[in-house]
MARVEX-355664 format. One line per 10 residues: for each residue x, y negated, z negated of C-alpha. Coordinates in nm, 3 decimals. Example, Ala and Ser with C-alpha at 12.3 -4.5 7.8 and 13.67 -1.06 7.14 Angstrom:
1.230,0.450,-0.780 | 1.367,0.106,-0.714
//
This chain:
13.689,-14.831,-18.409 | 13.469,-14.706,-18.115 | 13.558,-14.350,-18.067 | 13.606,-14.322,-17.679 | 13.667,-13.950,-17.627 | 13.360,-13.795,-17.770 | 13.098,-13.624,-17.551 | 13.321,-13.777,-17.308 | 13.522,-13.511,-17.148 | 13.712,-13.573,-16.839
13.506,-13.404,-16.547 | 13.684,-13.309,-16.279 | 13.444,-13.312,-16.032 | 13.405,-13.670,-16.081 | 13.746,-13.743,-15.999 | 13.971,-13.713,-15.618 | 14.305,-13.742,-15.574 | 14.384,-14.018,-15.364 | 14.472,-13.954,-15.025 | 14.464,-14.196,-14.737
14.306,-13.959,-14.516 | 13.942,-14.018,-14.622 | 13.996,-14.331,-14.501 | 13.967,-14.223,-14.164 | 13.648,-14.009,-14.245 | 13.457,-14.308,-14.408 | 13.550,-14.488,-14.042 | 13.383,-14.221,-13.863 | 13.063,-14.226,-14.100 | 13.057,-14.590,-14.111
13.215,-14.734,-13.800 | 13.207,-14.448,-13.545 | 13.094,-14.630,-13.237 | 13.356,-14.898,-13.314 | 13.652,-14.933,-13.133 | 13.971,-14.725,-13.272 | 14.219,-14.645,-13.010 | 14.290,-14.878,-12.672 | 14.618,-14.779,-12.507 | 14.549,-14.906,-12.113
14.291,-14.682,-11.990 | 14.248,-14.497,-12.294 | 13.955,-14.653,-12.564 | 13.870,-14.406,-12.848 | 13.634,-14.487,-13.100 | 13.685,-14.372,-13.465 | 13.423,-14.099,-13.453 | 13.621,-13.925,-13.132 | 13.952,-14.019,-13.308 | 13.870,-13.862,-13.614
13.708,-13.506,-13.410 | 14.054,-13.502,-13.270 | 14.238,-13.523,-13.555 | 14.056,-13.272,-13.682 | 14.086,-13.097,-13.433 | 14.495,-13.140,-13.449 | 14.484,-13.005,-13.799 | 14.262,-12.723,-13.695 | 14.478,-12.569,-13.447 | 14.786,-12.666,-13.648
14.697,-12.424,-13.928 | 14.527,-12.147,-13.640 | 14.949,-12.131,-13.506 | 15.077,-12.100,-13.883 | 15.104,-12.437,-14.027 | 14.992,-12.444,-14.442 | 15.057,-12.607,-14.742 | 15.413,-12.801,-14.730 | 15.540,-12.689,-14.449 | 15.718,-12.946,-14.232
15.584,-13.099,-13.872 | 15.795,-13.337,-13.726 | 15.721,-13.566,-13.438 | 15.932,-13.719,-13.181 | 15.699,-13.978,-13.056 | 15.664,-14.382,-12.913 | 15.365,-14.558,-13.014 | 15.112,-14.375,-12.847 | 14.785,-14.217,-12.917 | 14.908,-13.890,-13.027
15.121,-14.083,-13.300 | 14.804,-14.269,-13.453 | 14.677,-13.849,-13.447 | 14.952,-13.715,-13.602 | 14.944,-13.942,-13.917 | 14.631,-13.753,-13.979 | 14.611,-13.446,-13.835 | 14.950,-13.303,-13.976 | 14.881,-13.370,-14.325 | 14.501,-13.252,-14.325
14.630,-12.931,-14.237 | 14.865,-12.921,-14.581 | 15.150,-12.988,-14.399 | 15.400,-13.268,-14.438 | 15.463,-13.548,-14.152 | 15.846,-13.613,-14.006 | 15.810,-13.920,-13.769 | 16.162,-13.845,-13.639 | 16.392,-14.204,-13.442 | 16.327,-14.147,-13.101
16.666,-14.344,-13.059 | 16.869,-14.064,-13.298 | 17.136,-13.872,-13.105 | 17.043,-13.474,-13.081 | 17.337,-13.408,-13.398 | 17.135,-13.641,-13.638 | 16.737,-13.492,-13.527 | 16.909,-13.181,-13.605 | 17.066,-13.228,-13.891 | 16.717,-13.404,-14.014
16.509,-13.095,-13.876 | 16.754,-12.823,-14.031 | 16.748,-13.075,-14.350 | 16.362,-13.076,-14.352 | 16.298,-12.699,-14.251 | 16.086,-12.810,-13.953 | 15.842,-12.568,-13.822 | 15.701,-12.735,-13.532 | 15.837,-13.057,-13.321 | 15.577,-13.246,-13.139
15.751,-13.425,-12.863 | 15.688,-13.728,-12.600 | 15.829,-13.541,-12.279 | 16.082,-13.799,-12.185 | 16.263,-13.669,-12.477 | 16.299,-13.367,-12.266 | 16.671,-13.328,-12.280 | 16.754,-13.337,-12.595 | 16.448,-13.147,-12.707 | 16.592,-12.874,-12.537
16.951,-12.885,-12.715 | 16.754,-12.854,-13.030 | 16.572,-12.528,-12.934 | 16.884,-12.403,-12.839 | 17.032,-12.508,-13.151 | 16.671,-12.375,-13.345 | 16.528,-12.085,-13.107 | 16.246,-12.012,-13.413 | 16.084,-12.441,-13.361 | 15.767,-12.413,-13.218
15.704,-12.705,-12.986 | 15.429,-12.867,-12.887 | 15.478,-13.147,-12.556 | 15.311,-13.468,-12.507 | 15.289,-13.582,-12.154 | 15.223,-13.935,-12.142 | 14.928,-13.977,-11.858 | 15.050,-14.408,-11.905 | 15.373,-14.354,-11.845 | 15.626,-14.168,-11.581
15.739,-13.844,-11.782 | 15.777,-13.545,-11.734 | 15.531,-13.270,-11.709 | 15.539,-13.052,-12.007 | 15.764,-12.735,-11.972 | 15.600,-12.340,-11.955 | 15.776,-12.232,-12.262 | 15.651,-12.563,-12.435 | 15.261,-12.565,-12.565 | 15.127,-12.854,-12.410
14.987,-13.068,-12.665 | 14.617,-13.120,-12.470 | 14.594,-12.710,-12.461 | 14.616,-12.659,-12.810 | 14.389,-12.936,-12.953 | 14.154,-12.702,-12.737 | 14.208,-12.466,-12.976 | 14.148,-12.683,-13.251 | 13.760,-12.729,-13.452 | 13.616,-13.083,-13.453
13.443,-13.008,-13.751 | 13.742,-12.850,-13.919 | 13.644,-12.863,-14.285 | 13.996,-13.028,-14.422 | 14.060,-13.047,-14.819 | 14.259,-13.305,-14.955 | 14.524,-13.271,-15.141 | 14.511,-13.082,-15.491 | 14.713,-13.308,-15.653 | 14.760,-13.684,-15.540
15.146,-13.677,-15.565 | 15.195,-13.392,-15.324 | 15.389,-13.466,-15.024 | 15.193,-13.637,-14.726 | 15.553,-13.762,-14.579 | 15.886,-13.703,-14.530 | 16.114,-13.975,-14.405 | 16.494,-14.005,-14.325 | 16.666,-14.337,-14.458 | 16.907,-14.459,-14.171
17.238,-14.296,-14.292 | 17.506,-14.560,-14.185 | 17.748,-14.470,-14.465 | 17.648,-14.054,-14.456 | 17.419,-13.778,-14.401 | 17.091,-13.965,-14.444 | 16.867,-13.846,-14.734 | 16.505,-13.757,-14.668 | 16.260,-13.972,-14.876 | 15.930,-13.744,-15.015
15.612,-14.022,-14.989 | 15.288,-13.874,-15.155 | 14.908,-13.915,-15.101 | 14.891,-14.155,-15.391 | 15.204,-14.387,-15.304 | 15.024,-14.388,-14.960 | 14.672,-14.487,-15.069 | 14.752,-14.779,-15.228 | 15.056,-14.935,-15.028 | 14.787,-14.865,-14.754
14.546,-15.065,-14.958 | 14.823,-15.338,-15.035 | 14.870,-15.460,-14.674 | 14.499,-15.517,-14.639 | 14.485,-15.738,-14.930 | 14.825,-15.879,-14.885 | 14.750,-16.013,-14.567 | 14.350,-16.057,-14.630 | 14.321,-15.843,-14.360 | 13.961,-15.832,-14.222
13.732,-15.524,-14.128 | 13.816,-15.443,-13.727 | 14.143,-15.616,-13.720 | 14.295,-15.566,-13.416 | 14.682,-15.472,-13.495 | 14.962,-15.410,-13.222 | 15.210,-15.145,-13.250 | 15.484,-15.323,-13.206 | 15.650,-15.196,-13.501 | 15.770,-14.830,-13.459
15.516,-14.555,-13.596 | 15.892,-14.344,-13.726 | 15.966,-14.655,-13.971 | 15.855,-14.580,-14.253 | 15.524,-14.452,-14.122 | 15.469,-14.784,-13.955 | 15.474,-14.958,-14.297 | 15.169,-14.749,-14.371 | 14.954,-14.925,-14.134 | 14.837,-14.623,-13.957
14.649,-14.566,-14.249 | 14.541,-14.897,-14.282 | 14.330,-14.952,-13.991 | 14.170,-14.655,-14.049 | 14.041,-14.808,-14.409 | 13.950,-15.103,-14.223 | 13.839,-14.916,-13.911 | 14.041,-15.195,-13.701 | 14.180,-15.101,-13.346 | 14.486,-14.948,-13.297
14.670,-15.107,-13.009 | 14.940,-14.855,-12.881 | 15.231,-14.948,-12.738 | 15.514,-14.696,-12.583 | 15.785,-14.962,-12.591 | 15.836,-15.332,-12.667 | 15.873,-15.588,-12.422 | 15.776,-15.927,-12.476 | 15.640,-16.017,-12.163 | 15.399,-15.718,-12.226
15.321,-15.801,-12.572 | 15.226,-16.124,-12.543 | 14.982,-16.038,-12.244 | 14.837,-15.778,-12.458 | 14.790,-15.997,-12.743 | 14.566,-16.217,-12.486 | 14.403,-15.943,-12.332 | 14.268,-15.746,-12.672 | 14.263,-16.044,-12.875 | 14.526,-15.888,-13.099
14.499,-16.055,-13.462 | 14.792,-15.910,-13.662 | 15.136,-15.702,-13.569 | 15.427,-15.633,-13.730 | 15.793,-15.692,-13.645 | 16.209,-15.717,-13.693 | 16.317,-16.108,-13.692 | 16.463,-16.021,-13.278 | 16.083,-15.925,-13.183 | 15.985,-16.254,-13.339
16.271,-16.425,-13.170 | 16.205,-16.246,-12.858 | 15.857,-16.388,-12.854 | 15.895,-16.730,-12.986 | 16.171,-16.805,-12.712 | 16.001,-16.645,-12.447 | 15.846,-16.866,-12.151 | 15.546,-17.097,-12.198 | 15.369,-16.906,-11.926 | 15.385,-16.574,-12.076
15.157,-16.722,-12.341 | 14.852,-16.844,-12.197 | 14.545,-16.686,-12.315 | 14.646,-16.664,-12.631 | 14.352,-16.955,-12.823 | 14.358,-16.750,-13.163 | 14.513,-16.718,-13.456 | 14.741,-16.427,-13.488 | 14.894,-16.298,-13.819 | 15.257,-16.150,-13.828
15.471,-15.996,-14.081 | 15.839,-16.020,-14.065 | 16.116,-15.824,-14.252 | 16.481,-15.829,-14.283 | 16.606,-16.121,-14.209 | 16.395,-16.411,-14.323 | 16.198,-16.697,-14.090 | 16.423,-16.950,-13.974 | 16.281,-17.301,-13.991 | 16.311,-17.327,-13.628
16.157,-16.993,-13.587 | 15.876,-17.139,-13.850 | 15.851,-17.382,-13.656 | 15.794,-17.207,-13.316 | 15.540,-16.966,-13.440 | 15.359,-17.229,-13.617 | 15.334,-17.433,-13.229 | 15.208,-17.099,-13.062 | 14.921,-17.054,-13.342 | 15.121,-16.784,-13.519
15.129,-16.778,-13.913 | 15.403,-16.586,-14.043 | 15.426,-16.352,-14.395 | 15.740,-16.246,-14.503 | 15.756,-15.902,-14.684 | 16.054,-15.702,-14.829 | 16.106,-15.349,-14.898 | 16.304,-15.037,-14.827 | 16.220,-14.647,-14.726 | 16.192,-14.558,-15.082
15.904,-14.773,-15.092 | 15.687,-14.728,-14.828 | 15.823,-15.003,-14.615 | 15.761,-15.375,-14.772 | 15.680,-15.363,-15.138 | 15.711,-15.734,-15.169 | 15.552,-16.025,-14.998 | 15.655,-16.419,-15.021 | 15.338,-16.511,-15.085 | 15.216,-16.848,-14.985
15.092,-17.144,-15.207 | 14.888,-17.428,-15.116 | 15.101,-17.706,-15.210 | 15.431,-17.563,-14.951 | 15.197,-17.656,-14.674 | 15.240,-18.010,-14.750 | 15.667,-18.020,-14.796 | 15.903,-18.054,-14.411 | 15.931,-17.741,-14.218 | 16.236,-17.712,-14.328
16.156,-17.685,-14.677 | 15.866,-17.450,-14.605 | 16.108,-17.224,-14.433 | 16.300,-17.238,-14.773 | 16.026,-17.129,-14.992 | 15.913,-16.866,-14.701 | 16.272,-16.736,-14.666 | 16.229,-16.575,-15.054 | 16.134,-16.212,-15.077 | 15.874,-16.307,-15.312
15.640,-16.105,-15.528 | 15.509,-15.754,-15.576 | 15.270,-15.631,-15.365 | 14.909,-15.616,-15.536 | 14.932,-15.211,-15.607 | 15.303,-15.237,-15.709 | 15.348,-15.221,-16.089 | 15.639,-15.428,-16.124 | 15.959,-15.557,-15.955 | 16.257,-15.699,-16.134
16.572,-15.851,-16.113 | 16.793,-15.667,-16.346 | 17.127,-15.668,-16.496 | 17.208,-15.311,-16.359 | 17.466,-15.179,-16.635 | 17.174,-15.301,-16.954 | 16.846,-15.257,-16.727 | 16.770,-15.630,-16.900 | 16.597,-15.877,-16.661 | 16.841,-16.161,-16.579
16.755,-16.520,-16.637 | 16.477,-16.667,-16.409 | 16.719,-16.989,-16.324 | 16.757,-16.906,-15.979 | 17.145,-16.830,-16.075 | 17.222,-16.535,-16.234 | 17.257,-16.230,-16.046 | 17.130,-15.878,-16.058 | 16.955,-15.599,-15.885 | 16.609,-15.566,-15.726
16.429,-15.278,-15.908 | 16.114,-15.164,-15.861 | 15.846,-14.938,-16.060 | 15.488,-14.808,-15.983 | 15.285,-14.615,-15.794 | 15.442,-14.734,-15.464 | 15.797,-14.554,-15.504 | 15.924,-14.206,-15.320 | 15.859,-13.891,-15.521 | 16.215,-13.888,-15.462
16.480,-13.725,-15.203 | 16.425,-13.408,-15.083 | 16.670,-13.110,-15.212 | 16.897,-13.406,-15.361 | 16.836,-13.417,-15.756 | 17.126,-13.595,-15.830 | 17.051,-13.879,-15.575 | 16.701,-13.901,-15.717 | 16.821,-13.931,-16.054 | 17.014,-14.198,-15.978
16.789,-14.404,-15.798 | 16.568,-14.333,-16.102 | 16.753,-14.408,-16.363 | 16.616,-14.597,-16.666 | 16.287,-14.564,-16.535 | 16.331,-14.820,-16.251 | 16.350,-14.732,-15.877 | 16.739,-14.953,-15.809 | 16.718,-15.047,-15.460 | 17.089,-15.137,-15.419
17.001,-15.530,-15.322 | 17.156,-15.802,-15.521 | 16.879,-16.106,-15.599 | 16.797,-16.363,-15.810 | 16.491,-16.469,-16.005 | 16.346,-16.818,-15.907 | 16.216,-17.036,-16.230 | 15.831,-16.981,-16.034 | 15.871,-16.607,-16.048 | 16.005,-16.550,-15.672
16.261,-16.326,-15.646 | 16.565,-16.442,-15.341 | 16.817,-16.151,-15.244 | 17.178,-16.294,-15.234 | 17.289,-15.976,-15.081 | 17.331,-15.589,-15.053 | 17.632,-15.497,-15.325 | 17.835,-15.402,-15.030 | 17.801,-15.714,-14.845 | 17.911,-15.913,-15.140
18.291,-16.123,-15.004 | 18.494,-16.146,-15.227 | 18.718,-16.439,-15.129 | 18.991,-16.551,-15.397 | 18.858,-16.459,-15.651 | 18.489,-16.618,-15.586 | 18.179,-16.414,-15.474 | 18.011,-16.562,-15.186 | 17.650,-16.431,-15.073 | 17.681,-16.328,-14.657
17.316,-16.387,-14.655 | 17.341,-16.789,-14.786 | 17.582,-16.828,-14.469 | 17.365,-16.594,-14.254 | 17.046,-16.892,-14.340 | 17.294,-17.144,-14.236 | 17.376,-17.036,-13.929 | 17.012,-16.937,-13.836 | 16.918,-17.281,-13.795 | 17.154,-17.371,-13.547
16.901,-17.410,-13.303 | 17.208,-17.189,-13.036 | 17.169,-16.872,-13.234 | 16.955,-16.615,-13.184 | 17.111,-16.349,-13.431 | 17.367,-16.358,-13.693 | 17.544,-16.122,-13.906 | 17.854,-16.206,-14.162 | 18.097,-15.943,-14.306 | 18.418,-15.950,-14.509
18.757,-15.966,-14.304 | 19.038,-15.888,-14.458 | 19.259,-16.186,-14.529 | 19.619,-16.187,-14.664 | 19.594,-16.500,-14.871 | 19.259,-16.483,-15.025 | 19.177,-16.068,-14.993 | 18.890,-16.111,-14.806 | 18.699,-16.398,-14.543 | 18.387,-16.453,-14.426
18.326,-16.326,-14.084 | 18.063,-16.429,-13.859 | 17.917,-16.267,-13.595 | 17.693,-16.471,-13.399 | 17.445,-16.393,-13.074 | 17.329,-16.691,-12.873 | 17.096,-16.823,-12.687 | 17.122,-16.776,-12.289 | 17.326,-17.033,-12.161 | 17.443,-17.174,-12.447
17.815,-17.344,-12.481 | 17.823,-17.250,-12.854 | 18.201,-17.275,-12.978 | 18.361,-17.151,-13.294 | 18.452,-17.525,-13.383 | 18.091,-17.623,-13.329 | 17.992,-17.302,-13.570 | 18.235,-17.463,-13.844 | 18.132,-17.798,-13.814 | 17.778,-17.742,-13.883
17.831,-17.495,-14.161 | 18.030,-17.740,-14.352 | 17.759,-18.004,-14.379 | 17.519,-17.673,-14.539 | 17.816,-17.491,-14.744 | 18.096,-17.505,-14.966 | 18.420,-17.521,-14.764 | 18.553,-17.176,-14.943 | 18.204,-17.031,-14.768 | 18.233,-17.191,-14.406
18.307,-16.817,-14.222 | 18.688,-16.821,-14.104 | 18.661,-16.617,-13.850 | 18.389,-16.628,-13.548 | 18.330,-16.376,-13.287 | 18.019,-16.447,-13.024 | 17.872,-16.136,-12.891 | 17.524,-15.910,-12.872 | 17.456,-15.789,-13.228 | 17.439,-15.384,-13.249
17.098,-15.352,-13.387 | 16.860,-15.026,-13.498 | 16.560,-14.907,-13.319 | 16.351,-15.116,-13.587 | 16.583,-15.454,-13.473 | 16.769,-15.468,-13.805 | 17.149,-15.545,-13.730 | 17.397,-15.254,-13.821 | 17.655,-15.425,-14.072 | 17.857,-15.110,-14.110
17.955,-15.109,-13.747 | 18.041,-15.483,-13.761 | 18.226,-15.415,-14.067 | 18.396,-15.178,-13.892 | 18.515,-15.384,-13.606 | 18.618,-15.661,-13.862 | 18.823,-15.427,-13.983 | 18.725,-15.472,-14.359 | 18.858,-15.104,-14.524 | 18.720,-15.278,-14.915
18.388,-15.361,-14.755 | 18.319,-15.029,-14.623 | 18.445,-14.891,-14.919 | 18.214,-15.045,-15.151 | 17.915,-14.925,-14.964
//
């Protein structure tokens, strides 16, 4: 036996933590001149981009910021966003990308939660960033005044985000971090069913998910990717980091709007962007004319609810080519990506949607993902059947939730990070989710997955958005209840709904109960079961969640 360890001492100044802010260094040295910023008039390259983040850190710790302390930003995609991804944490400090669409009770409670010293603002937030210096007199803030858009000026007793990156070194000499698992990010999960808990990413966790969407989605040097995905989600999925490891070009956005988006995406020759199924649907249904321009490929990646075969279908006619990814807070965004295989390319669309509708696989940097029996922590039978939890374990999981041991011990437990989502394994290795474990119906006695009837009802070419919960039933203790958005100027009717789910479903899964109306959906386009659970009046549903 070889003996490994002799003369061979670990030495330390050999070894980094990782931290996914030299990635934006090494696209300075490398790629400065290239493009790194384009936001209308606005074009940055990545050797200005990274001065000013540096210079953002710089003045950060000059006004007090160090080592853990909390920054949080109230931002839209803009410039100052891509910054702040950088800047905060070079300083020591820890990024909050706060909702911009939170009421002023929940950014407090997730300021007072996170022990905030310093709120960096968009000034049309104005308002309510006013309540919360009432509310917190000791909250420096800083004010963003967008020079695209019509806000506000920033107030006197603000500091005006331009005058103190003024103050701020362009050569400030940053460290990273001493150890790779200190905090780079703190994010707040939604908090539909309670006080939301604040999820603790770290420099490593970011590296490599970072890392993972380049090589999940081959993603070339100098992509060009569109922000239409919120920069407070999950740190935009990571991506901000991203493009700075490939030195692509990030293409800011304040707010979406399709029209918009697709004329950008002609304009800058977008290649990739990120979205909810309704900005997909938003897109593919939009008019013909909104499109032209557009001759090249472009690359999207969907979560939530899977691809329809008739959205497949449109994206594939407009040149579009679709990944679909699965994940949660806890793990940096999507942590698991249907990835493609030659041979799907070759069955009917509808089949491909079938295959592209699965969560999939872990991502490349992931260590592992499971379907497990939760109560033995054994994996459940790969026959496409049997159901048990999604679990996940590796480098790309939360260092857990802030001040909340026992919630972090229970998301832990066993060793496995238990996302709450009820799956199955596929025979080829796949994983499907069947359902959260609240959104389970429980209908006489049989359990019956709202997601199956949700992919039913999506291809009804009429519906644009669907959501099913339980409603309480007196025979058979709980229903399946659809809600159901349509297309403009459809003639949908409940009776049409029912006929085509029976030639798709068992009759004990065709939903009893149909109500047509506009789904209430997040900032990030996910639909908000609890509320619709709520209005169906389903007490055990709620309950269980």
């Amino acid at each position: 036996m070889t003996d490994f360890t002799s003369g061979l001492e670990r030495r330390d100044v050999n070894f980094a933590p990782l931290t996914p802010l030299d990635f934006i260094a090494r696209a300075s040295d490398v790629y400065g001149e290239r493009l790194a910023v384009a936001y209308g008039p606005v074009r940055r390259n990545w050797r200005d981009t990274y001065a000013r983040t540096r210079r953002l850190a710089s003045a950060l710790a000059g006004r007090g910021i160090a080592k853990d302390d909390t920054v949080a930003v109230l931002l839209p995609n803009i410039p100052e966003m891509v910054e702040a991804h950088f800047g905060v944490p070079m300083a020591g400090a820890v990024l909050n990308t706060l909702n911009t669409r939170l009421d002023m009770a929940a950014l407090l409670t997730m300021l007072r939660h996170g022990e905030a010293k310093m709120l960096v603002a968009d000034t049309e937030y104005l308002p309510v960033v006013e309540e919360l210096r009432r509310e917190l007199p000791g909250l420096q803030v800083i004010g963003v005044k967008d020079a695209q858009a019509d806000t506000p000026p920033v107030p006197g007793h603000w500091v005006d985000y331009e005058a103190l990156m003024t103050e701020g070194d362009p050569a400030f000499d940053w460290q990273p971090p001493a150890d790779e698992w200190d905090a780079i990010a703190l994010n707040y999960t939604s908090g539909s069913t309670g006080d939301p808990k604040g999820v603790v990413y770290h420099h490593r966790g970011a590296t490599l998910n970072a890392i993972s969407n380049i090589l999940e989605w081959d993603m070339p040097k100098h992509a060009v990717y569109l922000w239409t995905l919120p920069m407070f989600h999950c740190n935009g999925w990571c991506f901000p980091w991203t493009l700075a490891a490939r030195a692509g070009v990030n293409v800011c956005l304040r707010k979406f709007d399709a029209q918009q988006v697709l004329a950008l995406i002609a304009q800058e020759k977008v290649t990739h962007y990120c979205g909810a199924p309704i900005v997909q649907s938003a897109l593919a249904n939009a008019p013909a004319e909104w499109r032209e321009g557009i001759d090249h490929k472009v690359s999207t990646m969907v979560a939530a609810a899977p691809p329809s075969s008739t959205m497949l279908a449109q994206m594939t006619a407009m040149g579009f080519d679709i990944t679909h990814v699965y994940g949660l807070t806890e793990v940096y965004g999507p942590a698991t990506v249907c990835a493609k295989q030659e041979d799907w390319t070759a069955l009917p669309l509808g089949e491909q949607a079938q295959m592209n509708a699965r969560q999939g696989v872990r991502y490349h940097l992931q260590q592992a993902v499971a379907v497990m029996n939760p109560d033995t922590l054994q994996p459940v039978p790969a026959d496409g059947e049997t159901l048990g939890e999604i679990m996940f374990r590796g480098n790309i999981c939360m260092r857990g939730y802030l001040k909340n041991p026992r919630a972090t011990g229970e998301a832990f437990e066993g060793g496995w990070f238990h996302t709450g989502d009820l799956a199955v394994m596929n025979p080829d290795g796949y994983l499907r989710i069947k359902d959260r474990s609240k959104d389970i119906i429980i209908s006489g006695g049989e359990n019956i997955s709202s997601i199956e009837i949700e992919d039913v009802l999506y291809q009804h070419p009429a519906v644009v958005a669907a959501a099913v919960v339980a409603a309480p039933d007196p025979k058979w203790g709980e229903v399946p209840c659809a809600f159901i958005e349509t297309r403009e100027g459809s003639k949908l009717t409940k009776e049409d709904v029912v006929a085509h789910c029976r030639t798709l479903l068992a009759g004990f899964k065709v939903p009893k109960i149909v109500i047509f109306r506009e789904l209430p959906k997040t900032s990030t386009g996910k639909i908000q079961k609890f509320i619709l659970r709520e209005e169906a009046g389903s007490a055990t549903a709620i309950d269980r969640g």
